[in-house]
N, C-alpha and C positions, 0 to 999 in steps of 0.2 A: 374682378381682380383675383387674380391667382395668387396663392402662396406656394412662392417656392420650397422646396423641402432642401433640408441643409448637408451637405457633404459629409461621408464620415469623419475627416480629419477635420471639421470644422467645431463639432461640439466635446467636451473633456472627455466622455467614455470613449468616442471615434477615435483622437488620439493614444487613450490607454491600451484601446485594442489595437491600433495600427501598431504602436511598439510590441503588443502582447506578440501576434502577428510576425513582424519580422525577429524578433530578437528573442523571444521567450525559449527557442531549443538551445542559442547559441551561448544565451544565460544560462541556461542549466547545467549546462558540461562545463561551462567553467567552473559554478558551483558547483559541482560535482567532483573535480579534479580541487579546487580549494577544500572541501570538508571531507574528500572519501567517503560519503555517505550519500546515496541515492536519496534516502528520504529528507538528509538534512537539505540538499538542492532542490526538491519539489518542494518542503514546505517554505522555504526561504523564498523561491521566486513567487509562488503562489501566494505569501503573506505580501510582500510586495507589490505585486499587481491587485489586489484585493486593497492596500491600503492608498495607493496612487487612486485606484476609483473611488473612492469615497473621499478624496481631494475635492472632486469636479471643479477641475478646473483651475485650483489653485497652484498646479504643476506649470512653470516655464519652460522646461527642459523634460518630458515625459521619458526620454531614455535617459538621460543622463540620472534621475531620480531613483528610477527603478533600481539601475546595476547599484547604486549607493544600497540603496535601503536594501536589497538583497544582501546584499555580503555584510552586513552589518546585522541582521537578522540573522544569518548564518553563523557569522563570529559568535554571537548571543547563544546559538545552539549549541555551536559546539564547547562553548565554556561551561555553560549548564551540565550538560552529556557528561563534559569530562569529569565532574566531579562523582560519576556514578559511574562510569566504564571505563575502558582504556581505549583510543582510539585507534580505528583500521579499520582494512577498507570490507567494506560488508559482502558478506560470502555471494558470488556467482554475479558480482556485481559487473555491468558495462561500464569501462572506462575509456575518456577519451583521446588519452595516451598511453601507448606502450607502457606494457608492464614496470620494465625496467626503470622506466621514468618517473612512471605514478611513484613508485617504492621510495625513489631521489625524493622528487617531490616531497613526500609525505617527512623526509629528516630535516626541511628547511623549516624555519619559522611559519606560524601561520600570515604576519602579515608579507613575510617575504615572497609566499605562494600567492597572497593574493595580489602582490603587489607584480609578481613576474606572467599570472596569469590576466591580468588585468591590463599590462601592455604587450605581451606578444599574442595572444589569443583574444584578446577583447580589444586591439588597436587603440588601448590611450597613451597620451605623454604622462610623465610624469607629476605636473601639474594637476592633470584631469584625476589622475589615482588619487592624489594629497588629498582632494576634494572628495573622493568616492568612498575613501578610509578615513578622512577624518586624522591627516596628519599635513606632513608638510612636504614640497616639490626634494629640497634634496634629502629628508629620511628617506621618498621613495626611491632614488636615486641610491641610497646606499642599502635600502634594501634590496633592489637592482644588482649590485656588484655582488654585496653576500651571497642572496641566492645563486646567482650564476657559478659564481666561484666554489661554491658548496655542491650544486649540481653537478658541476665539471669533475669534481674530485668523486663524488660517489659514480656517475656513470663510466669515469674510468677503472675504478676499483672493479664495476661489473664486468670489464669488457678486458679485465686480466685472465 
């Protein structure tokens, strides 16, 4: 009798890597574009991937878990930070919006960012953000409307 040997997607670390895998660069620029800070998006996705595996297994949703506990790791850094520096965005840094954006960007709330980059860059509803932030379907929703409406008003101001 043979023992089969088990699929990666089969055992908890197979899954943590398969999401590491697909989603790990797509997370990072988001976080990255949410904190303006390179190092605060590598340690954020890295402390998340890192705490998903020592789950083993007790993850249902291995993507849905990660983007949560990242930007929630992330929020935590950047509150800590801010109480020592001013935030902005770190010299010679890769961004993965136009300038002019990051800069909008960077005047809206932090949960507004994460909530505007969370559904047009990370494709969730609103629902799914409430869940990922740790608030509720229509805050993200009017977090939605501010941010946009705050964006629209600073990228027109540039483009006078």
């Amino acid at each position: 009798m043979t023992r089969s040997e088990p699929t990666q997607r089969s055992t908890p670390h197979g899954q943590v890597e398969a999401v590491y895998r697909e989603h790990f660069a797509h997370l990072w620029r988001a976080l990255l574009a949410y904190s303006g800070d390179p190092d605060i998006a590598s340690d954020a996705a890295a402390e998340a991937f890192a705490q998903a595996l020592r789950r083993d297994g007790d993850l249902r949703t291995p993507e849905r878990w990660v983007w949560k506990a990242a930007f929630r790791i992330a929020a935590g850094m950047l509150k800590e930070r801010s109480r020592f520096v001013a935030l902005g965005p770190a010299p010679g840094a890769e961004w993965p919006v136009p300038f002019e954006l990051h800069d909008a960007l960077m005047q809206v709330s932090p949960r507004q960012r994460a909530a505007l980059f969370l559904h047009y860059y990370g494709g969730y509803s609103p629902g799914e953000i409430a869940e990922l932030i740790g608030s509720t379907p229509s805050a993200v929703r009017v977090h939605l409307f501010r941010g946009r409406k705050r964006l629209s008003r600073s990228m027109a101001e540039v483009s006078r």
